[in-house]
Biotite code that builds the C-alpha atoms (Angstrom):
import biotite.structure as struc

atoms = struc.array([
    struc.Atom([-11.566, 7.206, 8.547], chain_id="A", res_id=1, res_name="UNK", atom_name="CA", element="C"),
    struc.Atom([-9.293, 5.057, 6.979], chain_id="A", res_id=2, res_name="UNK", atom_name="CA", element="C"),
    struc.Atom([-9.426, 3.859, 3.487], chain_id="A", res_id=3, res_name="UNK", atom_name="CA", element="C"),
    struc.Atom([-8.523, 0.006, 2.877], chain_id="A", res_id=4, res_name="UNK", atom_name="CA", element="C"),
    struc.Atom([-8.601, -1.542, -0.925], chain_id="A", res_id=5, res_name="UNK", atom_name="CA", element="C"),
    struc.Atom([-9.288, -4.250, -1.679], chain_id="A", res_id=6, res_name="UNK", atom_name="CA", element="C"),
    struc.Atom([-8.893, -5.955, -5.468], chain_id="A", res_id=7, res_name="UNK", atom_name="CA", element="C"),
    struc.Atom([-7.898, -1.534, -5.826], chain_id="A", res_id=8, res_name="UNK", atom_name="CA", element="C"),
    struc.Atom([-11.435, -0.766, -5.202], chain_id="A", res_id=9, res_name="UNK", atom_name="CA", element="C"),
    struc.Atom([-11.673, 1.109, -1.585], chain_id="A", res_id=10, res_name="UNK", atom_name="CA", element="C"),
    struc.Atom([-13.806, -0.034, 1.332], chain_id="A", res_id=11, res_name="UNK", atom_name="CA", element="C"),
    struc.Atom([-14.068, 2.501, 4.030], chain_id="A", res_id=12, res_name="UNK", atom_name="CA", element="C"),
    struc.Atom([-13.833, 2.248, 7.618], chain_id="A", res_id=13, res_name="UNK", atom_name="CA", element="C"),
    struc.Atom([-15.592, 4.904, 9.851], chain_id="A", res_id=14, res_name="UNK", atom_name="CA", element="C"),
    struc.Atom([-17.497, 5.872, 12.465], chain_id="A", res_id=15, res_name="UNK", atom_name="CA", element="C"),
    struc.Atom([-19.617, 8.592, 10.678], chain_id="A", res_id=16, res_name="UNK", atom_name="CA", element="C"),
    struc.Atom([-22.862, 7.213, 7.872], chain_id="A", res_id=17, res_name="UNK", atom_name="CA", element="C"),
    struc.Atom([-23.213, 9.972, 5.184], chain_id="A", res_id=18, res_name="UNK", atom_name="CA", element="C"),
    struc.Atom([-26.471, 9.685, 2.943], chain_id="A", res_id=19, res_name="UNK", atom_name="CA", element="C"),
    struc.Atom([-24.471, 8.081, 0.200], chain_id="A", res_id=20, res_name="UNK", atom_name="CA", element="C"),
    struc.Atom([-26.459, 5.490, -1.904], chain_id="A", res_id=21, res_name="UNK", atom_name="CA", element="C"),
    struc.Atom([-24.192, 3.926, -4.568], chain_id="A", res_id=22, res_name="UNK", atom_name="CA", element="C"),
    struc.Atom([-21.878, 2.799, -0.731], chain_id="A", res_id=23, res_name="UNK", atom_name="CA", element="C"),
    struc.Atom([-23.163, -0.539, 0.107], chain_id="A", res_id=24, res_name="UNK", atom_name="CA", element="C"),
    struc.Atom([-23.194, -0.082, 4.354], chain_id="A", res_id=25, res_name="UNK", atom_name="CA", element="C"),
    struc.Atom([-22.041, -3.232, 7.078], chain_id="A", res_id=26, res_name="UNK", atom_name="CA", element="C"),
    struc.Atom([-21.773, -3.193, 10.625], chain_id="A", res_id=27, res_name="UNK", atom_name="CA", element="C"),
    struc.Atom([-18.085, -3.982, 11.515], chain_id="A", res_id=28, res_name="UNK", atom_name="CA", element="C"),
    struc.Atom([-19.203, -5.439, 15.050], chain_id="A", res_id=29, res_name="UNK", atom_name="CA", element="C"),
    struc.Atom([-21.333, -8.107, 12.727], chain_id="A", res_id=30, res_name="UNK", atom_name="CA", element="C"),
    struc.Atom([-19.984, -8.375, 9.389], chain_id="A", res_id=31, res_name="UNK", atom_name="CA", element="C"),
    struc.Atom([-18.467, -11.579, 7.942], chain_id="A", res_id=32, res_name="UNK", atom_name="CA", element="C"),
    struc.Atom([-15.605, -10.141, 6.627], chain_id="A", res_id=33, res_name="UNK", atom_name="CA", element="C"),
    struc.Atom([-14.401, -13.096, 4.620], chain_id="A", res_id=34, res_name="UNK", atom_name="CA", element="C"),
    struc.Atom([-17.852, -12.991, 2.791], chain_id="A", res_id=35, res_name="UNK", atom_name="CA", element="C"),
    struc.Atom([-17.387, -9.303, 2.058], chain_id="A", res_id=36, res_name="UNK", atom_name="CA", element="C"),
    struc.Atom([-14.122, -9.406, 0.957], chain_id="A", res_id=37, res_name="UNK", atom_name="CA", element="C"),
    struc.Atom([-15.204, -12.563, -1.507], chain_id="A", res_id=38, res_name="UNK", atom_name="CA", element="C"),
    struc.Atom([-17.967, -9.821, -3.272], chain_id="A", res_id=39, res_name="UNK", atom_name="CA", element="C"),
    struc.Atom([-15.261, -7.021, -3.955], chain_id="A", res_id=40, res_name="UNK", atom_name="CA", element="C"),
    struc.Atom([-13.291, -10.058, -5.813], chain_id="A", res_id=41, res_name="UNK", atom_name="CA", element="C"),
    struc.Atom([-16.471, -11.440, -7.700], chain_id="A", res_id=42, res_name="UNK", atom_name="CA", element="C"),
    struc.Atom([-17.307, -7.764, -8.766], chain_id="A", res_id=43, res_name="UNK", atom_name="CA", element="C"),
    struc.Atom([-19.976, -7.644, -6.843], chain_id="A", res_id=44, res_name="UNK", atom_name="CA", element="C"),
    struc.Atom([-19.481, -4.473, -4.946], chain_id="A", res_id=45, res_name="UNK", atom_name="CA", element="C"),
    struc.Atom([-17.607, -1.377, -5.596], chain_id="A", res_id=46, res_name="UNK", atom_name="CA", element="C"),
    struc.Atom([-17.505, 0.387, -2.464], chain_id="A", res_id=47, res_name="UNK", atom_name="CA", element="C"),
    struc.Atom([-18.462, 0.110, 0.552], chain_id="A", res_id=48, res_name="UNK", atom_name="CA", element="C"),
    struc.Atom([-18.569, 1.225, 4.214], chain_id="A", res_id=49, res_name="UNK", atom_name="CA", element="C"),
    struc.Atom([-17.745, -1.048, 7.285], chain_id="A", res_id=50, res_name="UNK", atom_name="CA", element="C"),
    struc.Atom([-19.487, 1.497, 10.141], chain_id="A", res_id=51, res_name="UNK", atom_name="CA", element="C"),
    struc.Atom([-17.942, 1.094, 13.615], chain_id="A", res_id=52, res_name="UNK", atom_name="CA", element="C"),
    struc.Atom([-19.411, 3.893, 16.635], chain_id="A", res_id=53, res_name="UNK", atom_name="CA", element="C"),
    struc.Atom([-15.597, 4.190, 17.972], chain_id="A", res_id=54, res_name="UNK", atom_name="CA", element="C"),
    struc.Atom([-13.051, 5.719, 15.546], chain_id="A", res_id=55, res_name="UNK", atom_name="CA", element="C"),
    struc.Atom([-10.366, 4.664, 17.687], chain_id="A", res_id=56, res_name="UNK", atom_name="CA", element="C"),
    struc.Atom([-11.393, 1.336, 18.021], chain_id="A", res_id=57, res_name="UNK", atom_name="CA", element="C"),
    struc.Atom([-12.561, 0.536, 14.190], chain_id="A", res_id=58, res_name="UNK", atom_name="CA", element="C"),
    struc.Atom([-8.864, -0.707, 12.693], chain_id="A", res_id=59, res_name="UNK", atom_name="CA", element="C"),
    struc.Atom([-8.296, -2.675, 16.142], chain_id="A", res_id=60, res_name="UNK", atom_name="CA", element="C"),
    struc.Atom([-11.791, -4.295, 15.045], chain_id="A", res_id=61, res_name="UNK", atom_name="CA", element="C"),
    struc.Atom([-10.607, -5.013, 12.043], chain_id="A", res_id=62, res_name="UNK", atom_name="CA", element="C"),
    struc.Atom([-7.404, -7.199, 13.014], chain_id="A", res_id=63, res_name="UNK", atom_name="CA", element="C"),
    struc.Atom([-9.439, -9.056, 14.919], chain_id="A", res_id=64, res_name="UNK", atom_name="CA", element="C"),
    struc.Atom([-11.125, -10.068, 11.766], chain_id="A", res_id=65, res_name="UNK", atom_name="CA", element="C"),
    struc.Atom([-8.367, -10.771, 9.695], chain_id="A", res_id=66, res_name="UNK", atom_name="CA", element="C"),
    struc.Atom([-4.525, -11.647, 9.898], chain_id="A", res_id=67, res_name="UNK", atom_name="CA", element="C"),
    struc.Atom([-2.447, -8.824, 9.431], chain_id="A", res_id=68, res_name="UNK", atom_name="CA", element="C"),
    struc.Atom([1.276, -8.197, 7.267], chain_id="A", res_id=69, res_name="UNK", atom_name="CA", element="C"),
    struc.Atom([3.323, -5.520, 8.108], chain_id="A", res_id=70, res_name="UNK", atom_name="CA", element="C"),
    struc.Atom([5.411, -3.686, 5.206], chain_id="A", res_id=71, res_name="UNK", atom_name="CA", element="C"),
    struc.Atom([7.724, -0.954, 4.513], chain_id="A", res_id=72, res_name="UNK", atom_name="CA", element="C"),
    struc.Atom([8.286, 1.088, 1.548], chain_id="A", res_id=73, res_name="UNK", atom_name="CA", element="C"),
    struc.Atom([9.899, 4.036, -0.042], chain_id="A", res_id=74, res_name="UNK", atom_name="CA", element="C"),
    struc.Atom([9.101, 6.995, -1.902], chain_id="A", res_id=75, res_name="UNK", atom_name="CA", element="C"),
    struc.Atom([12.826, 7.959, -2.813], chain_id="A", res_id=76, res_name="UNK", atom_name="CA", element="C"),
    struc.Atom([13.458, 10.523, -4.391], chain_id="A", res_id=77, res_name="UNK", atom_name="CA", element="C"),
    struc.Atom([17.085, 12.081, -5.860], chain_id="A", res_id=78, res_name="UNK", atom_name="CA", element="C"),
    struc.Atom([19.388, 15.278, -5.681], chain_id="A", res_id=79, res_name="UNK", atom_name="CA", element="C"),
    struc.Atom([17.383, 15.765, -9.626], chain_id="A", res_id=80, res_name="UNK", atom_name="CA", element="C"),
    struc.Atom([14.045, 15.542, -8.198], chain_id="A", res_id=81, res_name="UNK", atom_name="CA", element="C"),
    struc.Atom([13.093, 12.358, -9.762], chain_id="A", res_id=82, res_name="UNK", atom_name="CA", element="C"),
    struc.Atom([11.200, 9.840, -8.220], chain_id="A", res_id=83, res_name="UNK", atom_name="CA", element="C"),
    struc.Atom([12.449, 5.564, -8.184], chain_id="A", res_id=84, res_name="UNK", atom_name="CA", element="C"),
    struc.Atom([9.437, 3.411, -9.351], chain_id="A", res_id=85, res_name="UNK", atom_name="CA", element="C"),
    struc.Atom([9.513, -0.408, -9.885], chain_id="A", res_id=86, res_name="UNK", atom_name="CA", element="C"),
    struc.Atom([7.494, -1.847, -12.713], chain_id="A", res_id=87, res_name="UNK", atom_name="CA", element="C"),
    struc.Atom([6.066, -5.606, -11.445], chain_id="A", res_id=88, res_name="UNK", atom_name="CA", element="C"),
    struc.Atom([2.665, -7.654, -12.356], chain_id="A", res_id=89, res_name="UNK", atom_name="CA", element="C"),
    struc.Atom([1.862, -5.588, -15.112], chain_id="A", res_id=90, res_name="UNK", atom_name="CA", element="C"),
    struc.Atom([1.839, -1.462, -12.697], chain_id="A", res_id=91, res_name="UNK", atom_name="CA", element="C"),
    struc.Atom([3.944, 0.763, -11.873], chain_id="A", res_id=92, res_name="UNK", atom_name="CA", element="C"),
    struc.Atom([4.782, 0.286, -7.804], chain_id="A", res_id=93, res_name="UNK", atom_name="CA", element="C"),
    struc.Atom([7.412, 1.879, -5.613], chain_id="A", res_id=94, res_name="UNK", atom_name="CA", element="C"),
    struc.Atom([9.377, -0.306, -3.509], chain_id="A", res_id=95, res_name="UNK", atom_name="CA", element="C"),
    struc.Atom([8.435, -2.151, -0.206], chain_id="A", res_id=96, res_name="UNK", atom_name="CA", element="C"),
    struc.Atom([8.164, -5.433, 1.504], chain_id="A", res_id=97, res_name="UNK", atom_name="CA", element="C"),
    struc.Atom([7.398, -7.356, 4.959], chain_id="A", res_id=98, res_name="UNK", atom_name="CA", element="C"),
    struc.Atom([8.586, -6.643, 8.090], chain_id="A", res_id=99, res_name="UNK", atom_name="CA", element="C"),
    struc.Atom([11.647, -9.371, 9.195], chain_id="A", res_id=100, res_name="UNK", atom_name="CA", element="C"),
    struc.Atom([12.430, -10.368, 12.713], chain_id="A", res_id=101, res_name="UNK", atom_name="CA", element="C"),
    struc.Atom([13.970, -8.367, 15.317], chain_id="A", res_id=102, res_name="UNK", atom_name="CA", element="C"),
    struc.Atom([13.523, -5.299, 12.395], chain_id="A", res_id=103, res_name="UNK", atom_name="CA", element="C"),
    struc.Atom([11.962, -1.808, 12.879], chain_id="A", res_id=104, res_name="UNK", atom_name="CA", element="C"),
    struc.Atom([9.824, -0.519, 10.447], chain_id="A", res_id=105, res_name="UNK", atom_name="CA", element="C"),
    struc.Atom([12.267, 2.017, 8.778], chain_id="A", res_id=106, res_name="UNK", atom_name="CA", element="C"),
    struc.Atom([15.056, -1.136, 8.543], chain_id="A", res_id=107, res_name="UNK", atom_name="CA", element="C"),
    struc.Atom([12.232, -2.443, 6.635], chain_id="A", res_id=108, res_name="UNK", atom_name="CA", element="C"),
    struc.Atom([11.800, 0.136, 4.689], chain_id="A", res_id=109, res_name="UNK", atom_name="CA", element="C"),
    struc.Atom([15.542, 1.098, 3.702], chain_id="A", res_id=110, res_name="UNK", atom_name="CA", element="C"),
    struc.Atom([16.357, -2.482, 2.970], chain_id="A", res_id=111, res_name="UNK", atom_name="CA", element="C"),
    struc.Atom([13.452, -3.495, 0.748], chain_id="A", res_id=112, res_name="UNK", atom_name="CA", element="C"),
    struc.Atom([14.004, -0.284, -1.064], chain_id="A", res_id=113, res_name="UNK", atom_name="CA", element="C"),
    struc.Atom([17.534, -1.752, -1.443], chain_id="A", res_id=114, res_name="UNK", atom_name="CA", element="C"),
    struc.Atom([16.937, -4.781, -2.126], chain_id="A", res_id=115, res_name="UNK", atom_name="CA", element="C"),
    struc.Atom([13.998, -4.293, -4.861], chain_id="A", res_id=116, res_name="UNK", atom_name="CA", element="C"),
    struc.Atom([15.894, -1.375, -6.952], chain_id="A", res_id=117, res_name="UNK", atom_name="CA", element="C"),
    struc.Atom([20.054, -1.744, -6.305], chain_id="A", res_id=118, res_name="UNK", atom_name="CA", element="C"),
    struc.Atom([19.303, 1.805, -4.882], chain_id="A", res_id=119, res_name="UNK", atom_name="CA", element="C"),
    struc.Atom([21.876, 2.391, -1.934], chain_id="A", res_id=120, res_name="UNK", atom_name="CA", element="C"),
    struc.Atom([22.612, 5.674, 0.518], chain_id="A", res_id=121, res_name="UNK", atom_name="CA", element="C"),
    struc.Atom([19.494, 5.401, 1.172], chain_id="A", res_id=122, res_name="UNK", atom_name="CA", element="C"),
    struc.Atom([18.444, 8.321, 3.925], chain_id="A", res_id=123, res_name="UNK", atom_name="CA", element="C"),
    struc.Atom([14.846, 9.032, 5.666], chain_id="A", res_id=124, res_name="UNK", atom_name="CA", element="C"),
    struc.Atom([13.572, 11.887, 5.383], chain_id="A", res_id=125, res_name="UNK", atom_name="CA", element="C"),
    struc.Atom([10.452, 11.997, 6.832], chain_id="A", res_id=126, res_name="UNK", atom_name="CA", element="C"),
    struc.Atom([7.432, 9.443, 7.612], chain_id="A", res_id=127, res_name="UNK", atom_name="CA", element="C"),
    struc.Atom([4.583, 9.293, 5.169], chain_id="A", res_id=128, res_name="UNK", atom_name="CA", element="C"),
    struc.Atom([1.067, 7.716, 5.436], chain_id="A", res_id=129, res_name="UNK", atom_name="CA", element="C"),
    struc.Atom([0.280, 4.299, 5.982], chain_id="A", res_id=130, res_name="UNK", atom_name="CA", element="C"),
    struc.Atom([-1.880, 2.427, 3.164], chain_id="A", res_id=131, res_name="UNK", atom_name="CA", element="C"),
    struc.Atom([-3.778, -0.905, 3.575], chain_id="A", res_id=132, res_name="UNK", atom_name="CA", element="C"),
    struc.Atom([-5.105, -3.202, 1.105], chain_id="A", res_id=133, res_name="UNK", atom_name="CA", element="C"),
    struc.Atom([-5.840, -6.776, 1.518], chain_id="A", res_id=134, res_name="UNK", atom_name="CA", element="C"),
    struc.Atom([-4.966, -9.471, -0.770], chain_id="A", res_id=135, res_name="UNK", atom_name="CA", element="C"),
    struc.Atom([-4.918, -13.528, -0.841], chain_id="A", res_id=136, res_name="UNK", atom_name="CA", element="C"),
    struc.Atom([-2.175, -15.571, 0.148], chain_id="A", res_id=137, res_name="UNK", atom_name="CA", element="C"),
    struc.Atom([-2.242, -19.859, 0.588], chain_id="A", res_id=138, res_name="UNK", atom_name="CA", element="C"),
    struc.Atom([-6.177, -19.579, 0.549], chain_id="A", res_id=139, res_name="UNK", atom_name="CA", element="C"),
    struc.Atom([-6.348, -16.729, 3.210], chain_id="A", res_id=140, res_name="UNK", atom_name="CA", element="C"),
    struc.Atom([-6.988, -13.005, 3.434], chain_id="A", res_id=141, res_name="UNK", atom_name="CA", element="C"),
    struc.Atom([-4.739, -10.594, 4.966], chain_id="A", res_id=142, res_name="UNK", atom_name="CA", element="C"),
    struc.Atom([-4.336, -7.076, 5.621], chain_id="A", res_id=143, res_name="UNK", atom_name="CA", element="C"),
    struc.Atom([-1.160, -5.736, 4.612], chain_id="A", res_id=144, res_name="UNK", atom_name="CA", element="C"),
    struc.Atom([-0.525, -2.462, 6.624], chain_id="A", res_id=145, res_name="UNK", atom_name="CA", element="C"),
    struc.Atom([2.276, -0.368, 4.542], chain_id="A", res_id=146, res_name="UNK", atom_name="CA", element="C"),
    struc.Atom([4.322, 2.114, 6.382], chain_id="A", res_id=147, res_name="UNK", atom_name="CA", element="C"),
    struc.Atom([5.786, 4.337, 3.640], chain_id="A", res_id=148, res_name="UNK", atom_name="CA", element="C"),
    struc.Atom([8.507, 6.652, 3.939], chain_id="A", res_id=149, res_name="UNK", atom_name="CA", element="C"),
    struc.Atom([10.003, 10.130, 1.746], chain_id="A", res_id=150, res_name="UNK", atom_name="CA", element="C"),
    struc.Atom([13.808, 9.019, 1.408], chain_id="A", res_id=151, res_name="UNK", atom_name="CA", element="C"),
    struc.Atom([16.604, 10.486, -0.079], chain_id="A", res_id=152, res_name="UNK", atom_name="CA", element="C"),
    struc.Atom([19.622, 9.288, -2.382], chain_id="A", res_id=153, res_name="UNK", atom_name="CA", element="C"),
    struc.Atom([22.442, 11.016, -4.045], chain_id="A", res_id=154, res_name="UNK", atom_name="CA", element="C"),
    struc.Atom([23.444, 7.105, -5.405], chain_id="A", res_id=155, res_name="UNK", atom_name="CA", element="C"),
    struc.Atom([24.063, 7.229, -9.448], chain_id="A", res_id=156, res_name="UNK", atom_name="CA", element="C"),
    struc.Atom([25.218, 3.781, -9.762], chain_id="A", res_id=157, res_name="UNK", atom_name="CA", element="C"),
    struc.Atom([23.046, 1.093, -11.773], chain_id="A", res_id=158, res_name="UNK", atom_name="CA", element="C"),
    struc.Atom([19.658, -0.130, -10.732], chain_id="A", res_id=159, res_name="UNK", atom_name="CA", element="C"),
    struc.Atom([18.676, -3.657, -10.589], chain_id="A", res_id=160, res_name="UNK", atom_name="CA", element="C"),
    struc.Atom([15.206, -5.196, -10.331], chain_id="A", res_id=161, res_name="UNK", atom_name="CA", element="C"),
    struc.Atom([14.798, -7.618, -8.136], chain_id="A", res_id=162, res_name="UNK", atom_name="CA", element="C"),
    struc.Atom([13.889, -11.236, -10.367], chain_id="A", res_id=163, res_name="UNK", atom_name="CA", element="C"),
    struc.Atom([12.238, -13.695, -7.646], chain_id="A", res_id=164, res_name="UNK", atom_name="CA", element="C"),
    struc.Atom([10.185, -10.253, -6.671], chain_id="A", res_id=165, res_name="UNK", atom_name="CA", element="C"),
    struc.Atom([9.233, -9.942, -10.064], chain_id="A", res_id=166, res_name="UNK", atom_name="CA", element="C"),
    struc.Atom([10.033, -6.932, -10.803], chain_id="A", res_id=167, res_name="UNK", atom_name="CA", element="C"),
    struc.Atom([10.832, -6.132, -14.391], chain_id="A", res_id=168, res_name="UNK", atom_name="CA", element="C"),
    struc.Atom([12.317, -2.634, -14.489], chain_id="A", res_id=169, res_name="UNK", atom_name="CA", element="C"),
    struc.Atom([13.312, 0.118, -12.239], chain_id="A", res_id=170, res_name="UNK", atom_name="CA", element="C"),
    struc.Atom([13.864, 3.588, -13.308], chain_id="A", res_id=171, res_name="UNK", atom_name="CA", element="C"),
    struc.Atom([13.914, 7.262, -11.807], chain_id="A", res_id=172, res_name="UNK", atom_name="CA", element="C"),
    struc.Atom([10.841, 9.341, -13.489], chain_id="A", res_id=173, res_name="UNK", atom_name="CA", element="C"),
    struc.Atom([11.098, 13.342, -13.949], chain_id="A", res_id=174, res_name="UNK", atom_name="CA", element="C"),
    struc.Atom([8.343, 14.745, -11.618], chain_id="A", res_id=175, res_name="UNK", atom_name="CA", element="C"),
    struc.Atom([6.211, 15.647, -14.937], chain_id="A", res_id=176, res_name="UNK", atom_name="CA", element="C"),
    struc.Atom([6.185, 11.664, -15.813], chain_id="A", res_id=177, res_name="UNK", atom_name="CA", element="C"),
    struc.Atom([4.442, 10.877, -12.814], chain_id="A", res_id=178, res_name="UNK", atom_name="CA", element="C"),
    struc.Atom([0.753, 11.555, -13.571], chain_id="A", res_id=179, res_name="UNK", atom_name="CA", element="C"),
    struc.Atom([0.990, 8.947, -16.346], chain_id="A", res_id=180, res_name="UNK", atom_name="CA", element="C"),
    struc.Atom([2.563, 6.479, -14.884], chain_id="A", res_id=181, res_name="UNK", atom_name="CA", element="C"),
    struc.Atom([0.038, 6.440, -11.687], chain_id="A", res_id=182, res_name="UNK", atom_name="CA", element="C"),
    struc.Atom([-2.726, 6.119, -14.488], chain_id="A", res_id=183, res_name="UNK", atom_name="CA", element="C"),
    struc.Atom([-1.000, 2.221, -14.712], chain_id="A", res_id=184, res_name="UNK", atom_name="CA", element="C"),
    struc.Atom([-0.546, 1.579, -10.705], chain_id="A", res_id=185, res_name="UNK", atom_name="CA", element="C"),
    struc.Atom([-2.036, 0.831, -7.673], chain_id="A", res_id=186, res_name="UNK", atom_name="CA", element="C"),
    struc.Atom([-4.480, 3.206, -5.741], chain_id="A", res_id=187, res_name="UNK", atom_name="CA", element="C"),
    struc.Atom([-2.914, 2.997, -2.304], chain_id="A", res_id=188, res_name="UNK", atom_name="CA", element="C"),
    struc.Atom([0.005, 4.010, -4.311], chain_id="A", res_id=189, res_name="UNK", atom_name="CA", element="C"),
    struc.Atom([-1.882, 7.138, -6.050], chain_id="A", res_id=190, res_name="UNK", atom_name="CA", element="C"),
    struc.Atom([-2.879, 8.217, -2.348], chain_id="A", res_id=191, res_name="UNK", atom_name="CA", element="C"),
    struc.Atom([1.233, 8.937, -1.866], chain_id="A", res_id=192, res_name="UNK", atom_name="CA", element="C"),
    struc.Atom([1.296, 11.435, -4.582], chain_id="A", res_id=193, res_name="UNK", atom_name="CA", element="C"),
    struc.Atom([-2.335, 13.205, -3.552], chain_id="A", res_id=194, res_name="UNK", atom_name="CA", element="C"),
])
């Protein structure tokens, strides 16, 4: 199953129906994803299921539906514990961005983290989950597909947000900060810290 937001409320793709009735059901084969997508903006549904038979075939499906952005991101953490989050748009976010040319994912990943925070020495430590959530860019919807990494720092120089990202403030939180914080951010991000 994989769990894709959209406007931060979650639309589910699987291959198994439960006996759920608040989960408004469409056939992935058949359904008009633009249309769908259009609803979760205008409020007009919550959650929902997209139902494919083939597990292995249901986020292949998908792409075929819709254009797809690759990103990588970081969940860096420092000798202290403490965890770097960005503050953009109004949430709390951790650092990531698109995939460049000619770049594997974890390039991606160390040098968005880089360039979004001032955060250098950047190490990986280990892979995390991917997220997804699609959002609207020149008039079209795309699924952005976010690789996300555990790194590791011992860098205690300044931190710098990036300006033409938007970002407002970085910071390193204690590990007790966190739960407020992801009260006021995204919920692909909250699925990082489950």
């Amino acid at each position: 199953m994989y769990k894709v937001f959209i406007n931060d409320k979650p639309l589910f793709l699987t291959n198994e129906i439960e006996k759920e009735t608040d989960f408004q059901l469409f056939l992935l084969e058949s359904a008009d994803i633009n249309k769908i997508i259009l609803k979760y903006y205008q409020n007009k549904i919550d959650k929902a299921i997209l139902y494919h038979p083939d597990e292995k075939e249901i986020l292949k499906k998908l792409k075929e539906k819709i254009p797809v952005n690759k990103a990588g991101g970081g969940l860096v953490k420092n000798a202290k514990g403490e965890i770097l989050f960005i503050y953009r748009n109004g949430k709390w976010d951790l650092p990531k961005g698109g995939i460049e040319k000619n770049e594997t994912i974890e390039e991606t990943s160390i040098r968005e983290v880089e360039e979004e925070t001032g955060c250098k020495n950047l190490k990986i430590v280990q892979k995390l989950q991917k997220t997804y959530h699609i959002f609207k860019r020149n008039g079209e919807y795309k699924l952005k597909i976010s690789h996300w990494f555990e790194m590791f720092t011992d860098y205690e120089g300044p931190l710098a947000g990036q300006l033409e990202e938007g970002i407002e403030k970085v910071v390193w939180l204690k590990p007790e900060e966190i739960p407020a914080v992801l009260e006021n951010s995204y919920e692909n991000i909250k699925l990082l810290f489950e």
